[in-house]
N, C-alpha and C positions, 0 to 999 in steps of 0.2 A: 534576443539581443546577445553579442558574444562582446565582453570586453578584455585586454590584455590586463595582463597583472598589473602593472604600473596604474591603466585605470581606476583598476577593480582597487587596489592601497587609495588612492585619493577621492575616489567617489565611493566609498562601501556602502554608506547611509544610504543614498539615493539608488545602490542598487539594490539594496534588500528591503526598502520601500515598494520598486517594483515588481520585485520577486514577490513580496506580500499579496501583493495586487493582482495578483497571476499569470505575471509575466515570465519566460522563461529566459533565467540568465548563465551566461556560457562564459569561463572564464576560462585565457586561452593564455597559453604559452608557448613562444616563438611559433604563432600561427594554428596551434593546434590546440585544438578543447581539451584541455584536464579536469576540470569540474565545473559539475550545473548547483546555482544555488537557489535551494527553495524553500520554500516556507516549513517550522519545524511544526507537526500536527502531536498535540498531545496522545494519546492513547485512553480512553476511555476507561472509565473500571470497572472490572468485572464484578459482579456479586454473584455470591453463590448462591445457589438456588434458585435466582431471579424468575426462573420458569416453570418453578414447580407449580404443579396443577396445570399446564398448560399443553402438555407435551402427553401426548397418549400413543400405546401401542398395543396391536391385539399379542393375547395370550403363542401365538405360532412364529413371533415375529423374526425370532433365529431357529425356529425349524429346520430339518436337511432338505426341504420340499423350497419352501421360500429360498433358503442360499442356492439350490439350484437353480430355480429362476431366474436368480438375480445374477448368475452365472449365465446362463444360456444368454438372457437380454446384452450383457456386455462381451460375448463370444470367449467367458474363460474357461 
């Protein structure tokens, strides 16, 4: 949905109820889009460690034999 600025000032509520909802909204000026508004996503936290014990690597894992490989497979 695109709304002008004048609407997007009197309707903000009901458009960022839609935008919640997953709708995308396009707020324009003299005809032209300048901004989409959408939903703000928190950011997750990280913890440290979270993967320890999880994550395994053989003892060769930065070798000059393996970083070649891994060279030749991506053509560097």
């Amino acid at each position: 949905m695109q709304a002008n600025i004048h609407e997007a000032k009197s309707k903000l509520s009901q458009l960022v109820e839609r935008a919640e909802a997953g709708e995308e909204i396009v707020i324009a000026k003299s005809g032209k889009p300048v901004v989409k508004l959408v939903p703000f996503k928190t950011e997750k936290k990280r913890i440290f460690g979270q993967f320890k014990g999880q994550v395994h690597t053989t003892e060769d894992f930065d070798s000059k034999e393996v970083n070649e490989d891994i060279a030749d497979m991506f053509g560097l």
